[in-house]
N, C-alpha and C positions, 0 to 999 in steps of 0.2 A: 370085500370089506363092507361091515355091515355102513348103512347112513345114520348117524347117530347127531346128526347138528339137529339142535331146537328151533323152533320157530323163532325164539327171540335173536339169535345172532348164529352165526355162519365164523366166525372170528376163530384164529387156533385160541387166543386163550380159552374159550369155552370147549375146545375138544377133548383136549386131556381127561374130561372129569366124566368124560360120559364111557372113558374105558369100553368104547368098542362098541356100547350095545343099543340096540334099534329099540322100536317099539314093540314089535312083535316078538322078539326077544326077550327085554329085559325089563320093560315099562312095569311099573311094580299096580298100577291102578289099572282096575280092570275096564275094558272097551266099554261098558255097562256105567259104569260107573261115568268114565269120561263122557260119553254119550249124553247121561241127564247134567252135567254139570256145562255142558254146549246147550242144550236146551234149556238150561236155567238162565243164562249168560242169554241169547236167542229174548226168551221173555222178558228180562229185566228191559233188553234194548226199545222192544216195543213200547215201555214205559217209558223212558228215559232215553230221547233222538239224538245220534248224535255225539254218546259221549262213552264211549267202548272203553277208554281207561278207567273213566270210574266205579264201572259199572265190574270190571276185570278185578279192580283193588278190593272192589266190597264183599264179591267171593270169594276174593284170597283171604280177606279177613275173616269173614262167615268159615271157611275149611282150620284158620290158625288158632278157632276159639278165642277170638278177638272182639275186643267191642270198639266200634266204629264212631267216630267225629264226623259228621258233613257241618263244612263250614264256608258260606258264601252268604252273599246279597241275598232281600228277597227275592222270589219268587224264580227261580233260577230248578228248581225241582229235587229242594233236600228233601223234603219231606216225603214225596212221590216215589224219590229212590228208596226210602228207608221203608215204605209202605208196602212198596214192593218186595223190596226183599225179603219181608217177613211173610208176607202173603203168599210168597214161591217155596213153603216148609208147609209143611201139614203140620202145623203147630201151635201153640196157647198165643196169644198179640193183645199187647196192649198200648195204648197209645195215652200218652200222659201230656198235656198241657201245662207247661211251666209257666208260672207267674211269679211277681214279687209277693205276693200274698200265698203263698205257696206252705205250708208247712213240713214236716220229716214224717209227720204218723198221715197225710196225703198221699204218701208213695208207699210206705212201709206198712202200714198196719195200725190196730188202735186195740189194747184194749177194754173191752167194756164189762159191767158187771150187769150176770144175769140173772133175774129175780126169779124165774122160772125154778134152774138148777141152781142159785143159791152161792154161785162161784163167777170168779172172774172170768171170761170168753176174749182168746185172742181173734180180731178179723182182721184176716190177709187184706194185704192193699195191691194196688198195681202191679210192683214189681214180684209176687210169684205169677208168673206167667214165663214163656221161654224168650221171645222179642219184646222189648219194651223200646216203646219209640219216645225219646226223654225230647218233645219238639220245644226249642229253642231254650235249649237249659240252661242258657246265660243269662234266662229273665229272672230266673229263680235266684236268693239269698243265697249265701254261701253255705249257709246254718242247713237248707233243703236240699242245695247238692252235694252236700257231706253224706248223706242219707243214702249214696250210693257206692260208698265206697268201698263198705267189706261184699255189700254184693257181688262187684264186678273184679273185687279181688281174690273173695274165698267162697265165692258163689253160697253164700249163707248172708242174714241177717239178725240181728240180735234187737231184743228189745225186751227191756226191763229182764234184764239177766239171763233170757233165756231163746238160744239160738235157734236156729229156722231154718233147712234147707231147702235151696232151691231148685227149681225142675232142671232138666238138662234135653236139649242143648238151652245154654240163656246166653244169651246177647240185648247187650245197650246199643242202641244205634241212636244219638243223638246229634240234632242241629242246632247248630248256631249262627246268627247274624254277627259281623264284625262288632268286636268291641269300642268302634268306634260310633256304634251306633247308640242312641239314646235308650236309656231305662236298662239296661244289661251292666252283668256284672262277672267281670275277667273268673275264667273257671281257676281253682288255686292250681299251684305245681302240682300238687298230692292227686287229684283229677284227672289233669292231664296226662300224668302216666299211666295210668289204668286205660287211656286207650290205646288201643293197640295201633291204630292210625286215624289220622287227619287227612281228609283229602277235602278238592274243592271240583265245585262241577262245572262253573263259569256259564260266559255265556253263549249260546250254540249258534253253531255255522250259521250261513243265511240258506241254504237247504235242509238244515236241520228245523230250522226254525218259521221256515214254509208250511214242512210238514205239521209241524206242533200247530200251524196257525189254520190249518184243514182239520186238523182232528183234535175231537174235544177231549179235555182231561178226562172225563167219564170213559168214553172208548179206548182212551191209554191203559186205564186202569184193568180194564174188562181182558184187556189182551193178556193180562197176569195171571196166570193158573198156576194150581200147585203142581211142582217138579217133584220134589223130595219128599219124601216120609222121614218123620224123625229117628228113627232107628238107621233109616238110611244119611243122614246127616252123622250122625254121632259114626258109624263105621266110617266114614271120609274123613272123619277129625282124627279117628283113632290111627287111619292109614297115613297121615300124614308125618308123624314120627319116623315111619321107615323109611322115609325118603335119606338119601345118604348125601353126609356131607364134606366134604375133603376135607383135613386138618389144615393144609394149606391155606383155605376160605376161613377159616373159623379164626384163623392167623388175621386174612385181611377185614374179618368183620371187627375185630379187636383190637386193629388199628386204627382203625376208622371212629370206633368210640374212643379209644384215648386221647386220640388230637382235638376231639371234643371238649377233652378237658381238662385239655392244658391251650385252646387256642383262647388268643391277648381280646379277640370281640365276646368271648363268651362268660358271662359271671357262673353259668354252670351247664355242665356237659349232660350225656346221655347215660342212664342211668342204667344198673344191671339188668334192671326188669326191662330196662329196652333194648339192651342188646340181645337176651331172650328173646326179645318180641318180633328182631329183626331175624333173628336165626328160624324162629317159627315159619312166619309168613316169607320165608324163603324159602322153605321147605313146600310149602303149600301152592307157591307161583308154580316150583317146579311139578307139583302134582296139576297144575291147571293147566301145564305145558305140553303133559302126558311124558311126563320123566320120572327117573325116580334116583335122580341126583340132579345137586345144584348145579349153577354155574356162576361165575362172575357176574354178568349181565342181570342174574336176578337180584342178587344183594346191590347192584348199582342203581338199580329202577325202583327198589323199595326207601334208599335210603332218607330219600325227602319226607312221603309220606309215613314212615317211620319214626324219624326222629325228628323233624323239624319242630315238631311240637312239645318235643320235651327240653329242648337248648334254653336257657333265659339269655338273652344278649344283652350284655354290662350295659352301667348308665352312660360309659363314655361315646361309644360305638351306637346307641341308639337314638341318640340326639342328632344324627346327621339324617337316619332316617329310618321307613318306618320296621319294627323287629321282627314281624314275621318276612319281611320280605330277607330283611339281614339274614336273618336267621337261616334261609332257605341259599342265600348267597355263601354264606360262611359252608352250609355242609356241599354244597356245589366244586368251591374252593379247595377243602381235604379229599372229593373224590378223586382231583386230578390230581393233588400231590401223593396222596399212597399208590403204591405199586399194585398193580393188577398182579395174580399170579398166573402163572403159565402153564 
């Protein structure tokens, strides 16, 4: 019998799904492939000491054509992660500084009239590029974070009637400081969903942070080389899709959002485009696993940085304390009451 258990669990519930087949067998991504995405994973760490889960979710989001939330304290290395990651693509970067003074034709474009040719000139802003790093977008008015919405939802931009496509691969990878912090401004719901996840990096072991205190930010960065070429990025997104996924699972991912939104702490559940978002980046653990079928354990490990960030927790249930932490307590809660399937 072939070994067909994944790295992530050993458990029967996860056997069933792998119907028998090994990697040498059945693994639908090629050894090549898997290879640069360990050395991409390998690179990211040399930036970023310490912290293998987030550095694990930010390729899964980068393979699910996701755009990415880093949300923590200062100086904790969102911005270092997100630098990096963009830096590990052979690809267009740009890096946008949010402010309250921030305007929409700052990110988008502007256009001007030109005396030469006698017509009006549209000039690209930041966001045609393929990574845009949007650092600490919470500083920015809601009127400038609006400015990214049909981007990162129909990869196009419009201005003055007239739409814009944008390069591909593109990813948002934006940071945020707690909204409890001063001069920031809570991202709307409409925002929030458009990332595909939220994670947080916290802050690093005391060997992790040894290391950090020996080596300078400068030589962190240096350790980042490009892994991928964009061609070779976009066939990883593309292969992602054929990863297979049992009806069964697709049952308990659609459990899991409805108790979202019918549970008494929540004023509103997880929405379709996030239970897409969970099916995607499910798909894509399982290609980071070297599978080419889910398992239980993936849709269980994604479901925090998945949805936690789209739930709004009622005003009753948030006055005892504070709603992202509820928030991430309430989807903790429905994991253990829906049934695993077998």
């Amino acid at each position: 019998m072939y070994d067909y258990r994944s790295p992530l669990s050993h458990n029967r519930n996860n056997r069933r799904f792998g119907q028998g087949r090994c990697y040498n067998e059945g693994v639908f991504a090629a050894p090549v492939a898997l290879s640069k995405l360990a050395v991409l994973e390998s690179s990211l760490g040399a930036a970023i000491r310490g912290k293998a889960d987030a550095i694990r979710l930010s390729i899964v989001c980068l393979l699910a054509r996701g755009h990415l939330l880093i949300e923590d304290v200062p100086g904790v290395g969102k911005t270092t992660l997100a630098h990096a990651l963009s830096r590990s693509v052979q690809c267009g970067f740009h890096r946008l500084q949010f402010t309250s003074d921030m305007l929409p034709s700052d990110v988008l474009g502007v256009t001007i009239y030109n005396a030469r040719l006698g017509e009006f000139e549209f000039k690209p802003g930041p966001i045609f590029t393929n990574f845009l790093l949007a650092d600490e977008i919470n500083r920015a008015t809601p009127k400038t974070q609006s400015a990214l919405l049909e981007a990162m939802n129909e990869t196009q931009i419009t201005v003055e009637s007239r739409s814009y496509e944008l390069a591909q691969p593109f990813m948002v990878i934006a940071t945020q400081n707690p909204v409890e912090h001063h001069g920031t401004y809570p991202l709307p719901e409409s925002q929030l969903d458009r990332f595909l996840m939220r994670i947080r990096i916290g802050y690093p072991d005391r060997g992790a942070e040894r290391e950090i205190l020996r080596n300078t930010d400068h030589a962190s960065m240096d350790a980042v080389r490009e892994v991928l070429a964009a061609d070779e990025l976009l066939s990883m997104q593309a292969q992602v899709s054929a990863v297979r996924v049992d009806e069964t699972l697709v049952d308990y991912m659609l459990e899991i959002v409805e108790r979202t939104r019918a549970h008494e702490s929540l004023a509103l559940g997880v929405s379709p485009r996030g239970a897409q978002g969970l099916f995607r980046a499910a798909q894509a653990l399982a290609m980071m696993e070297g599978r080419d079928y889910v398992i239980p354990d993936d849709i269980k490990r994604l479901v925090l940085p998945v949805c936690a960030h789209r739930v709004i927790v009622n005003t009753r249930a948030a006055m005892s304390q504070r709603s992202t932490e509820l928030s991430e307590r309430v989807l903790e809660d429905i994991l253990t009451q829906v049934e695993v399937p077998l």
